[in-house]
C-alpha positions as CSV (number, residue, x, y, z in Angstrom):
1,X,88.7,63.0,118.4
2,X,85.6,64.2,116.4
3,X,85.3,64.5,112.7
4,X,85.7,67.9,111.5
5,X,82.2,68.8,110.3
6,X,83.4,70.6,107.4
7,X,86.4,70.9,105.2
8,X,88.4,73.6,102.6
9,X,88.0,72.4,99.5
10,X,90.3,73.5,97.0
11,X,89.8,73.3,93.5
12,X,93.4,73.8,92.0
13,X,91.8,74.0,88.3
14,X,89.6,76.9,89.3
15,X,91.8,79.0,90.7
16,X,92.5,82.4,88.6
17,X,95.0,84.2,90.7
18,X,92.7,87.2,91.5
19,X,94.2,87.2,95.3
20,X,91.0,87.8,96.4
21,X,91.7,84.6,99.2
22,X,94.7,86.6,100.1
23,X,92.7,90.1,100.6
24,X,89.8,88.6,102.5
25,X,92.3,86.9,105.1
26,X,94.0,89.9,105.8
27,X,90.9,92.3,106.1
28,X,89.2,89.5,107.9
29,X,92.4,89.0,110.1
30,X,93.4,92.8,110.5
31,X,97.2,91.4,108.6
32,X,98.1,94.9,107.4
33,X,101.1,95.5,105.5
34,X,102.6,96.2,109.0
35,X,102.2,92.9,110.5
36,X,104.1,91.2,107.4
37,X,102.1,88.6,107.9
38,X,99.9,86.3,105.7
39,X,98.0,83.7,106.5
40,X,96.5,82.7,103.1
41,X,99.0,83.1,100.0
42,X,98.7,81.7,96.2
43,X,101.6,80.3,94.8
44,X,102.3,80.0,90.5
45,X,103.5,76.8,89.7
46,X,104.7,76.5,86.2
47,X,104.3,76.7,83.5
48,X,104.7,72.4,82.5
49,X,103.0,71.3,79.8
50,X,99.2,69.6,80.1
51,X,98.6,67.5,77.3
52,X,101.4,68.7,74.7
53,X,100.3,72.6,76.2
54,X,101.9,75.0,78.6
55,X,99.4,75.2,81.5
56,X,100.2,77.9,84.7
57,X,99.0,76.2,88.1
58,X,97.9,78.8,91.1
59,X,97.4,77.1,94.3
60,X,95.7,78.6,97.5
61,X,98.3,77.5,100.3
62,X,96.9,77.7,103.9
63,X,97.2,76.1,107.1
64,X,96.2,72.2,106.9
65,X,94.8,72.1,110.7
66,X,97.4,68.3,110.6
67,X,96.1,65.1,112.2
68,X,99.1,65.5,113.5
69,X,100.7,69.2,114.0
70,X,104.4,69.4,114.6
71,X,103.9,73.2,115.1
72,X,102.2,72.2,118.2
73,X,104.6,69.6,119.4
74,X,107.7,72.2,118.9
75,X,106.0,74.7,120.7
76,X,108.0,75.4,124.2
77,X,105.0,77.3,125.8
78,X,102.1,75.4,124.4
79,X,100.3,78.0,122.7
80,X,99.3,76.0,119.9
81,X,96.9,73.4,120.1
82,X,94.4,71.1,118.5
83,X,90.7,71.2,119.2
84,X,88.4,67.7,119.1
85,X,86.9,68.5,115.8
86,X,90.8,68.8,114.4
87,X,90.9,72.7,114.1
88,X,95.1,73.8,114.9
89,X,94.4,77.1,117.0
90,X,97.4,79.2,118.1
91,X,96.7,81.2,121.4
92,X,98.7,84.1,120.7
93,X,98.2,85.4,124.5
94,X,100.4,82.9,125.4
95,X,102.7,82.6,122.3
96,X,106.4,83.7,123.4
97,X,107.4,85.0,119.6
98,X,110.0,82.3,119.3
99,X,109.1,81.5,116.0
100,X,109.8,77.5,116.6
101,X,106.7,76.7,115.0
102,X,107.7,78.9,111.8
103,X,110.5,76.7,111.3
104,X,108.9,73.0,111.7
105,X,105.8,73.6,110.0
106,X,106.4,71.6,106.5
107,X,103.9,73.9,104.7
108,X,105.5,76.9,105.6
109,X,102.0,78.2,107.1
110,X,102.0,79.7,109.9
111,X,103.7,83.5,109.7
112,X,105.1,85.9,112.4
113,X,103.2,89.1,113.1
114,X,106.0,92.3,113.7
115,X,103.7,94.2,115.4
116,X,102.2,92.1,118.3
117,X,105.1,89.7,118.0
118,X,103.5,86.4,118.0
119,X,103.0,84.2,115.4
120,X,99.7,83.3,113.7
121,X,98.3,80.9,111.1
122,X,94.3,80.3,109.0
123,X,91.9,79.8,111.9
124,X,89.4,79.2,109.0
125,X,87.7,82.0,110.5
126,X,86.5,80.4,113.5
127,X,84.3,83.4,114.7
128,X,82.4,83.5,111.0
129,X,82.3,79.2,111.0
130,X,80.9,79.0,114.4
131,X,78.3,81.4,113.6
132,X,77.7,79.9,110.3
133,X,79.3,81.8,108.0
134,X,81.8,80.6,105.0
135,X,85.1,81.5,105.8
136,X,86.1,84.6,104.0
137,X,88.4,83.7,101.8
138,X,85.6,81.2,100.5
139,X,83.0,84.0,100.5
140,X,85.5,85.7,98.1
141,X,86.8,83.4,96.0
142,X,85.8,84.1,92.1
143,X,86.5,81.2,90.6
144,X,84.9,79.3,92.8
145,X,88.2,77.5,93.5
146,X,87.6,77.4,97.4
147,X,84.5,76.1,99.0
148,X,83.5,74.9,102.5
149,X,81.8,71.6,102.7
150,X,80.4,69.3,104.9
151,X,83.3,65.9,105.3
152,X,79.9,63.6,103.3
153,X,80.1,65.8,100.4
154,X,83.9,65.4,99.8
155,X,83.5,62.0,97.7
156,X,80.4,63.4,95.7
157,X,82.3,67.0,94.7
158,X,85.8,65.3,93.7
159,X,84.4,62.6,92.2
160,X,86.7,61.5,89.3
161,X,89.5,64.1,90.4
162,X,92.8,63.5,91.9
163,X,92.5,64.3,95.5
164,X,94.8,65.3,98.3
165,X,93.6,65.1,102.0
166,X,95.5,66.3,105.2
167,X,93.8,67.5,107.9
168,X,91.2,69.8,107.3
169,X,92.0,70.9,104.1
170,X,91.4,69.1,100.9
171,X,93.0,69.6,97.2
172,X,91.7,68.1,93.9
173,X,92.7,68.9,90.2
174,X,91.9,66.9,87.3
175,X,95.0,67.8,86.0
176,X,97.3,67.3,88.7
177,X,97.7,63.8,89.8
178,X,97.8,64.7,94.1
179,X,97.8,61.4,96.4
180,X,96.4,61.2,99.6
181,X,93.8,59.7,102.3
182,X,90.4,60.4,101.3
């Protein structure tokens, strides 16, 4: 298996709640209020105190793209599958609408779609990445709490901050102490 060339960073600390991510994924994505599907989603954690103050947490929760996807291995048809560069692509052509995947993915990321019937998850825009483009939640984010960079960069950007990697997705906070492989 390749490398993935690049990888989501998320800044937990940046994040302001605007839902912009959330917006740009389902524009992107044609997820109307229809579908009832969403494939990027912030969640509030809190408040907890941060040294001796309240703090509110709001973390971007998307597909990881796993080393080792169980929503691929549960899958009766085989519509989901993992490319060499670690992307977790769901070919919903072939996807029966069984919803298996829904239920043994840990991260609760992947979402079923009412009006085609199949289920769907963040492709990390594969059409915009391949033709060099940010994904668009990235291009969107305010805060600057989402970026796109290249695997090399990962240990230079999170320098001194805690870090969480799975996958293709990596989270760091300075306040939050996350552990993982990086």
């Amino acid at each position: 298996m390749t490398l993935p060339k690049k990888i989501l960073l998320i800044d937990i600390d940046s994040c302001v709640r605007c839902h912009a991510c959330e917006i740009a994924c389902r524009q992107e994505h044609d997820l109307t209020a229809e579908t009832a599907s969403c494939w990027c989603r912030v969640l509030t954690v809190g408040p907890r105190r941060v040294a001796g103050k309240l703090h509110m947490d709001f973390v971007p929760v998307l597909c990881r793209h796993c080393d080792d996807p169980l929503c691929a291995s549960v899958c009766p048809v085989n519509a989901i599958s993992r490319t060499n560069d670690g992307l977790v692509l769901i070919d919903e052509t072939i996807c029966s609408g069984c919803k298996v995947c829904i239920y043994a993915c840990p991260y609760g990321c992947i979402s079923f779609n009412e009006l085609n019937r199949t289920v769907g998850h963040c492709d990390q825009c594969r059409g915009r990445t391949e033709a060099g483009l940010d994904p668009a939640c990235v291009q969107h984010c305010i805060g600057g709490a989402l970026q796109f960079v290249r695997r090399e960069e990962l240990g230079e950007r999170t320098s001194g901050q805690h870090r969480f990697l799975s996958g293709r997705v990596c989270y760091v906070s300075s306040k939050w102490k996350l552990q993982g492989n990086v």
